[in-house]
Residue frames as qw, qx, qy, qz and C-alpha x, y, z in Angstrom:
[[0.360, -0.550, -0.630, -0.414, 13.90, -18.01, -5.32],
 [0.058, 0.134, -0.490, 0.859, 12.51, -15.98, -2.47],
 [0.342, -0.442, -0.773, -0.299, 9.84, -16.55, -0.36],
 [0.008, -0.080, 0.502, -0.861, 7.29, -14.90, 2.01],
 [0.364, -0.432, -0.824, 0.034, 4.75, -15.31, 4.46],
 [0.079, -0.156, 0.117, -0.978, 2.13, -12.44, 5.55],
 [0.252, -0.461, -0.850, 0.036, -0.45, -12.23, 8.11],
 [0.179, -0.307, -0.025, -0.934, -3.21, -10.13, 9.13],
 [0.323, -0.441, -0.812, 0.206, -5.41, -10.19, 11.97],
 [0.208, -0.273, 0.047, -0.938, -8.17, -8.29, 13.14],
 [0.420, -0.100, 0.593, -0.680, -10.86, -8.31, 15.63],
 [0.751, 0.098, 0.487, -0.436, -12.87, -10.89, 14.17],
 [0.912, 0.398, -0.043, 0.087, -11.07, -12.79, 11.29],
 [0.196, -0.759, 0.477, 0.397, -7.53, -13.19, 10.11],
 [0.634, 0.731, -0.163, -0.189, -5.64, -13.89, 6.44],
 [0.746, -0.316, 0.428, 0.401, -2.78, -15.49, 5.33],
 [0.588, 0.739, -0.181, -0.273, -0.71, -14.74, 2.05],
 [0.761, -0.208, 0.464, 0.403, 2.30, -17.03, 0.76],
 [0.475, 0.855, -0.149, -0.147, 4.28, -15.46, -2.12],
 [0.706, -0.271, 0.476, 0.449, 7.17, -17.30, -4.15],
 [0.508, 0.844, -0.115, -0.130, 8.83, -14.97, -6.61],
 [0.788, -0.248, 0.331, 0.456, 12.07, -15.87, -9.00],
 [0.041, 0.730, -0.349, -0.586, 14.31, -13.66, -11.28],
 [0.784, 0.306, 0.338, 0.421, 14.52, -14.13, -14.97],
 [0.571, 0.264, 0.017, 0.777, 17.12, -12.13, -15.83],
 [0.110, -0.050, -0.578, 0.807, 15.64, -8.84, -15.01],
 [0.693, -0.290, -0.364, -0.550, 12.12, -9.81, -15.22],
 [0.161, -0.260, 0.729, -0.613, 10.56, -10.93, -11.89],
 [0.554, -0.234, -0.710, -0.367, 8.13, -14.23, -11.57],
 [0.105, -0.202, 0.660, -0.716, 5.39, -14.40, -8.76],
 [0.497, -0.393, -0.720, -0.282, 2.69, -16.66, -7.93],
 [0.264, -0.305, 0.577, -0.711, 0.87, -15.35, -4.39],
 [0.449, -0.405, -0.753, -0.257, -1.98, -17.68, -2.86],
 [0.341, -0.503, 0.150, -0.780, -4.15, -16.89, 0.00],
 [0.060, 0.208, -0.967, -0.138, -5.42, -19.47, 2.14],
 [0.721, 0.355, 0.297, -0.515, -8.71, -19.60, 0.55],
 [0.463, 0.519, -0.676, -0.244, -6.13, -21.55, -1.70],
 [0.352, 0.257, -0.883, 0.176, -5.80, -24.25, 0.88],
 [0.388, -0.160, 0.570, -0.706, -8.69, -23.97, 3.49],
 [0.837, 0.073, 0.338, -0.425, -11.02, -26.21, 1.86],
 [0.757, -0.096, 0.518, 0.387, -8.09, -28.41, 0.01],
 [0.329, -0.474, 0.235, 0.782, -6.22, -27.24, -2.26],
 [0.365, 0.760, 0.529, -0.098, -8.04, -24.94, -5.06],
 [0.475, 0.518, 0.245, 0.668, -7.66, -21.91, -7.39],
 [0.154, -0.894, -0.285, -0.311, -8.95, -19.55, -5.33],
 [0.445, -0.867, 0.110, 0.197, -6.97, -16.65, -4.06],
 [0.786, 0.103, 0.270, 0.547, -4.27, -17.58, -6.83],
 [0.446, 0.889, -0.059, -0.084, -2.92, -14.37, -8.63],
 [0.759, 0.137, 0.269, 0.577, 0.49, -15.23, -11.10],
 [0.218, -0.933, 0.011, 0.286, 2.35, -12.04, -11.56],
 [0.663, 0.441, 0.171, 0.580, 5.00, -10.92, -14.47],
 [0.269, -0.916, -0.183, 0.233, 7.52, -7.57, -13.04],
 [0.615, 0.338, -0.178, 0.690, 10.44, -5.47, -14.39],
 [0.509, -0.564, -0.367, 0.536, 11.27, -3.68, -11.03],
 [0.071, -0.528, 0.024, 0.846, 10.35, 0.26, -11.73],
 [0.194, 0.129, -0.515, -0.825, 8.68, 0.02, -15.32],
 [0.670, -0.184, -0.267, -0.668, 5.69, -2.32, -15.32],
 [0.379, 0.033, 0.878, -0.290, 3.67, -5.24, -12.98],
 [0.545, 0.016, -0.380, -0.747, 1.25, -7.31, -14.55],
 [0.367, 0.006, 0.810, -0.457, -0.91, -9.34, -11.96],
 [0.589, -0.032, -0.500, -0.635, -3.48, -12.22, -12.97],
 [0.514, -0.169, 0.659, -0.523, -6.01, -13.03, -10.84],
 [0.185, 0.155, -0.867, -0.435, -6.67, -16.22, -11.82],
 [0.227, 0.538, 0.783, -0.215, -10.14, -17.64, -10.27],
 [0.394, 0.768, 0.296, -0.408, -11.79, -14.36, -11.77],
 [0.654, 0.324, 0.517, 0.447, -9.79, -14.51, -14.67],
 [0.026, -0.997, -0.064, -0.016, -8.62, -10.57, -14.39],
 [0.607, 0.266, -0.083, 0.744, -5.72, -8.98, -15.41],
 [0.155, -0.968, -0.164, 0.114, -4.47, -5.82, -13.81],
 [0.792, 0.348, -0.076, 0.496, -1.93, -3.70, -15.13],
 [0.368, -0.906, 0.001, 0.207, 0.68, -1.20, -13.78],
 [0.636, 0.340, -0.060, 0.691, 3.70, 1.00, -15.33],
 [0.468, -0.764, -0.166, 0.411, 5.75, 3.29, -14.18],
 [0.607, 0.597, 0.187, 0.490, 7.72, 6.21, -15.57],
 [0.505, -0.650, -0.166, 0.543, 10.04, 8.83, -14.31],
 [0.553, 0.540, 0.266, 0.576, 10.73, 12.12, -15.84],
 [0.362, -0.243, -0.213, 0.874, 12.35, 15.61, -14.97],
 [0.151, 0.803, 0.483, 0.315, 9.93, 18.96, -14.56],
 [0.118, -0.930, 0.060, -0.342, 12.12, 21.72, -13.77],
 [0.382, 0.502, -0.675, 0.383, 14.86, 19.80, -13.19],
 [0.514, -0.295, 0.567, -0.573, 12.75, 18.21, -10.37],
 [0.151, 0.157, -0.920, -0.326, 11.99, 14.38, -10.54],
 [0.537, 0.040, 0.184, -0.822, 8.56, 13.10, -11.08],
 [0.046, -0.116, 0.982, 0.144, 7.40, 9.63, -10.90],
 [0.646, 0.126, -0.026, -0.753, 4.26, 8.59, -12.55],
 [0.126, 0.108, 0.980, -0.113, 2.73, 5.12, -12.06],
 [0.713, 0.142, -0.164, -0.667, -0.70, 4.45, -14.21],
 [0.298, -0.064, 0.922, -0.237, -2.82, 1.47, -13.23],
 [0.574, 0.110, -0.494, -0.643, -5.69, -0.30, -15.19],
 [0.271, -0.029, 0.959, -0.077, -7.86, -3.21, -13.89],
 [0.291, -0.136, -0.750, -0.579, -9.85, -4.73, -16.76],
 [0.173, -0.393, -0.894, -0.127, -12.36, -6.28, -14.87],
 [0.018, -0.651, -0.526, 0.547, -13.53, -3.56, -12.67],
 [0.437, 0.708, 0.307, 0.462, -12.80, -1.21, -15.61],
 [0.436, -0.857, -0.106, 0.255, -10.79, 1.29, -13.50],
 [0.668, 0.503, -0.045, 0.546, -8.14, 3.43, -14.41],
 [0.448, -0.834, -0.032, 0.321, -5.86, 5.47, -11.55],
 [0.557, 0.677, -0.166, 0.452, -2.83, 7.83, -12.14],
 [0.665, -0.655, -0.068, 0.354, -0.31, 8.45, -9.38],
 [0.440, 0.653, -0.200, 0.583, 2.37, 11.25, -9.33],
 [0.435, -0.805, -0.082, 0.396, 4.76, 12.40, -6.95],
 [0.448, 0.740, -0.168, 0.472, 7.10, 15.39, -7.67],
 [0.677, -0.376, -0.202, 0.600, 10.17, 15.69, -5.37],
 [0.107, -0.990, 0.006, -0.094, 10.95, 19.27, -4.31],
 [0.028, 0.563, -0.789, 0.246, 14.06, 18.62, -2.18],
 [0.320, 0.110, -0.882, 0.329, 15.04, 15.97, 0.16],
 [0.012, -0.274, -0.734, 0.621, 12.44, 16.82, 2.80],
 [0.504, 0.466, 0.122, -0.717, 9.57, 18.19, 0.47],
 [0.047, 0.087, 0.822, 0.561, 7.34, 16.43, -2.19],
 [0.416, 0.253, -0.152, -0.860, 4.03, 17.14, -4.02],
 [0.130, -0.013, 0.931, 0.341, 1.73, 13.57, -4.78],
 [0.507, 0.079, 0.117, -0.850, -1.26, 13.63, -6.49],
 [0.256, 0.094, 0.958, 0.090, -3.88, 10.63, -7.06],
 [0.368, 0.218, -0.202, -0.881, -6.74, 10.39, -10.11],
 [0.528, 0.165, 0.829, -0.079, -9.31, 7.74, -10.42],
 [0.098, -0.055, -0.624, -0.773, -10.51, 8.28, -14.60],
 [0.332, -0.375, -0.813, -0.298, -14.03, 8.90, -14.98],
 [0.401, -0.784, -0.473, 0.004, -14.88, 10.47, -11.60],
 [0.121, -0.942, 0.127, -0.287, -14.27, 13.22, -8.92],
 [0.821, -0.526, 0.053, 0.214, -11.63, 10.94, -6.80],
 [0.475, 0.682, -0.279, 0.482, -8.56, 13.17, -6.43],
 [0.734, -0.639, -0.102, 0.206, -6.40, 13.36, -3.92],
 [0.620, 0.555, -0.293, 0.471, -3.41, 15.57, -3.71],
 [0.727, -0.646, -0.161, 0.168, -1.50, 15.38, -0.67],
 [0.323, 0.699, -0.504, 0.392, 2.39, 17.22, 0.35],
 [0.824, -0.522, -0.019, 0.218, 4.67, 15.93, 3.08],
 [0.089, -0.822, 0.451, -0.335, 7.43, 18.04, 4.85],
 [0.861, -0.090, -0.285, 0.411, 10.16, 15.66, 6.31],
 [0.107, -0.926, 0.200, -0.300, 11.86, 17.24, 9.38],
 [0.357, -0.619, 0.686, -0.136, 15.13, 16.54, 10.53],
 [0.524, 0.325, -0.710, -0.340, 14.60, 13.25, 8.52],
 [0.103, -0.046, -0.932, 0.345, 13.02, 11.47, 11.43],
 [0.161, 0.587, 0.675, -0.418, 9.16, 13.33, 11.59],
 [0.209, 0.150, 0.784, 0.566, 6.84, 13.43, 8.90],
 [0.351, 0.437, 0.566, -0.604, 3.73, 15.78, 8.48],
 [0.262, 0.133, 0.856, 0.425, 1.27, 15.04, 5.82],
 [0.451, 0.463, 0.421, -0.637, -2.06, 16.99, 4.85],
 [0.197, 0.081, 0.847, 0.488, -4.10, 15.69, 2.21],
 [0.448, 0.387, 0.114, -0.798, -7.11, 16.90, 0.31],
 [0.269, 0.360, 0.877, 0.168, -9.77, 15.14, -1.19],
 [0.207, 0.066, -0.376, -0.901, -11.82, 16.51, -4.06],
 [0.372, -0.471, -0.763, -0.242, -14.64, 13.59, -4.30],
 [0.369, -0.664, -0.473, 0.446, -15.13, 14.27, 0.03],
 [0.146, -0.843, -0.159, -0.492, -14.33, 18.14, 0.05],
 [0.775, -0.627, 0.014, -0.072, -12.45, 17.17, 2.92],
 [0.016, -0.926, 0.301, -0.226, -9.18, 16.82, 4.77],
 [0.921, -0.344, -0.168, -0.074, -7.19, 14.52, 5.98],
 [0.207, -0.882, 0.336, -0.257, -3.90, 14.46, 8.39],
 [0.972, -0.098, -0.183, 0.112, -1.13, 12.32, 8.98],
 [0.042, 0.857, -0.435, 0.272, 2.11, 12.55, 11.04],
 [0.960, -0.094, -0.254, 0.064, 4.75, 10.07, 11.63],
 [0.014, -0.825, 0.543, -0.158, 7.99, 9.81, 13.36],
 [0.931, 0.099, -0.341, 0.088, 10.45, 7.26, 13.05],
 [0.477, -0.613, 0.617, -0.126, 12.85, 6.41, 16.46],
 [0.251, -0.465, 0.831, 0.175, 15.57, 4.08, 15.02],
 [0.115, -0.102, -0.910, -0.386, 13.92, 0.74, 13.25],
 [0.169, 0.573, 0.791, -0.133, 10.22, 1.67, 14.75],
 [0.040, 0.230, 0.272, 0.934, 8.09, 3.94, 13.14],
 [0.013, 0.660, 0.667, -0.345, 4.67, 5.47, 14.90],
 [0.120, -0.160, -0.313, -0.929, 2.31, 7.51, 12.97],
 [0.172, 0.523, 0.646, -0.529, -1.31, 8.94, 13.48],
 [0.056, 0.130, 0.670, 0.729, -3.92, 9.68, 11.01],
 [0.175, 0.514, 0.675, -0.500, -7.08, 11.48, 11.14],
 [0.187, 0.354, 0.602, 0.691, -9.76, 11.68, 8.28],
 [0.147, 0.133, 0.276, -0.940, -12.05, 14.80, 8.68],
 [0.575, 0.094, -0.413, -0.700, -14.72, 13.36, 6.64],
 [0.686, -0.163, -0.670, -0.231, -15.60, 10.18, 8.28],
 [0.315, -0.806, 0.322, -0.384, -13.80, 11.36, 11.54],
 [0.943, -0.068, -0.219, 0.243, -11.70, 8.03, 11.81],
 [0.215, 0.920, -0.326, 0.042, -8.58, 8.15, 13.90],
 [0.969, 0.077, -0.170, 0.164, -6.01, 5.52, 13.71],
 [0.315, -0.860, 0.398, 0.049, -2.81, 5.02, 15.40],
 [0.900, 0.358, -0.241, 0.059, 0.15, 2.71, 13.97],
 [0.439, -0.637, 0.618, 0.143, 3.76, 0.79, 14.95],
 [0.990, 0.134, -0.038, 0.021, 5.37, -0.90, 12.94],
 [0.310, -0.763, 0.522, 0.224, 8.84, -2.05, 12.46],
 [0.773, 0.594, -0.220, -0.037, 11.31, -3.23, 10.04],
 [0.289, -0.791, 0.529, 0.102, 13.81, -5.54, 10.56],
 [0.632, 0.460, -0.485, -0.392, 15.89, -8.15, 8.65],
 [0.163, 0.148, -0.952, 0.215, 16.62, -10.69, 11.17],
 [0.081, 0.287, 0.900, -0.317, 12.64, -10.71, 12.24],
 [0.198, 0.541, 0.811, 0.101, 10.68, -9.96, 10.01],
 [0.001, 0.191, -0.136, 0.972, 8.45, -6.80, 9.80],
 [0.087, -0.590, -0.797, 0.093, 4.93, -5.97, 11.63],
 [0.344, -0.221, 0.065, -0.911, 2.46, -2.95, 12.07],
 [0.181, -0.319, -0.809, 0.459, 0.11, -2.68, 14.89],
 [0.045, -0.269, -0.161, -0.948, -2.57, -0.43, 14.32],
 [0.041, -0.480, -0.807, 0.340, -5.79, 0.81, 15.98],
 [0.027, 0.261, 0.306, 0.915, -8.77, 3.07, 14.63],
 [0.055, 0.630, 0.682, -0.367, -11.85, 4.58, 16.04],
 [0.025, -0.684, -0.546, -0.483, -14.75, 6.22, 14.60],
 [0.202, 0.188, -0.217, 0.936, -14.84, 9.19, 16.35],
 [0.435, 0.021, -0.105, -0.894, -18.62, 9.95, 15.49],
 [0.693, -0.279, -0.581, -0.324, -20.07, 6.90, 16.98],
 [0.606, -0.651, 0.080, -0.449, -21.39, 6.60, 20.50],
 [0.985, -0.012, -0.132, 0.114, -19.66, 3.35, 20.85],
 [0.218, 0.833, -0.508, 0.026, -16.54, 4.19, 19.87],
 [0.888, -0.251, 0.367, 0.117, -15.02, 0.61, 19.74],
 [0.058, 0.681, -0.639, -0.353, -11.87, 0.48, 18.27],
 [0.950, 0.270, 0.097, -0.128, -10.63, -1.72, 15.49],
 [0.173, -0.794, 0.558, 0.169, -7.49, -3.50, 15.54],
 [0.727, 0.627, -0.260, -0.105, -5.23, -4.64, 13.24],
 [0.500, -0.627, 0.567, 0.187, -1.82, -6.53, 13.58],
 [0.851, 0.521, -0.059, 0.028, -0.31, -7.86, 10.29],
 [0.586, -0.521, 0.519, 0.341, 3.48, -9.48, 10.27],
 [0.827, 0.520, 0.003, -0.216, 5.81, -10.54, 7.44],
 [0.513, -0.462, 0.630, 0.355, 9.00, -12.83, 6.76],
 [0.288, 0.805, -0.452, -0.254, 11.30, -13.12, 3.92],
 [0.736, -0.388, 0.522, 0.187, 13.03, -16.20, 3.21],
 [0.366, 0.498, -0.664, -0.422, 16.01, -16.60, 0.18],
 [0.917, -0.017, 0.335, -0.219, 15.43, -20.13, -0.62]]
């Protein structure tokens, strides 16, 4: 059995999550809670039970709202290039998304996102250089707009920047990944296009534990 313990804080609240997932054979059980599970004694709320075969499908139930969401995955070869496709469905909102990415090479891929039903597309490329710095442009269809990301990773930290041309947000991130503490991301965004311009910051951690 494996547990973990994720937190999120931000300028005026912060979250908890607890997840305890176990292997049946190779089917993965997971029960997460939040702790609107535990803040006013212990309740349903924030429950969601969870059923995974690692790479083919997830199937999450949220159990206060009594909502299923589903997710599969599938991989298949176009031009001798691999392409992974991941279709998502939540009943209650009635939503349906499609996700593709197509590898090129090692340092080039192609993903696009579809929401069913409306204009939300997104198809974005990223260029890996030197396998350490990452540049990303993305296009939105709904917005008409652009958006820009570029990361670069220096041993176990990674620092990216992101800037959306349509809302003018730009956001800066750290995080790291390690197995003897855990992992975090630090982030910070500002609205560009407001007089103010108070930033909004984020800090979210997570540990692992085999049990």
């Amino acid at each position: 059995m494996k547990a973990s313990l994720k937190g999120r804080y931000t300028n005026d609240k912060s979250t908890a999550v607890v997840s305890l997932s176990a292997n049946a054979g190779d089917i993965k059980l997971r029960a997460s809670m939040t702790d609107a599970t535990f803040i006013k004694g212990p309740s349903l709320n924030g429950l969601t039970l969870a059923v995974e075969k690692p790479g083919f499908f997830i199937i999450d139930y949220d159990v206060p709202k009594k909502d299923f969401r589903f997710q599969f995955m599938n991989s298949v070869r176009v031009a001798e290039k691999p392409l992974k496709l991941t279709y998502i469905h939540g009943r209650g909102d009635n939503r349906t998304v499609l996700d593709g990415t197509l590898t090129l090479d090692s340092a080039n891929k192609v993903s696009a996102n579809y929401m069913f039903g409306t204009r939300n597309c997104k198809v974005k490329y990223s260029y890996s250089h030197g396998g350490a710095t990452t540049f990303e442009p993305c296009y939105d269809f709904g917005k008409n707009a652009w958006d820009f990301a570029i990361s670069r990773r220096v041993y176990n930290d990674v620092f990216k920047a992101t800037y959306q041309t349509w809302s003018r947000d730009l956001a800066l991130e750290w995080s790291r990944n390690s197995k003897f503490n855990g992992t975090f991301k630090i982030s910070a965004s500002v609205n560009l296009a407001e007089e103010t311009k108070i930033p909004k910051l984020i800090a979210e951690s997570s540990w692992d534990l085999e049990m």
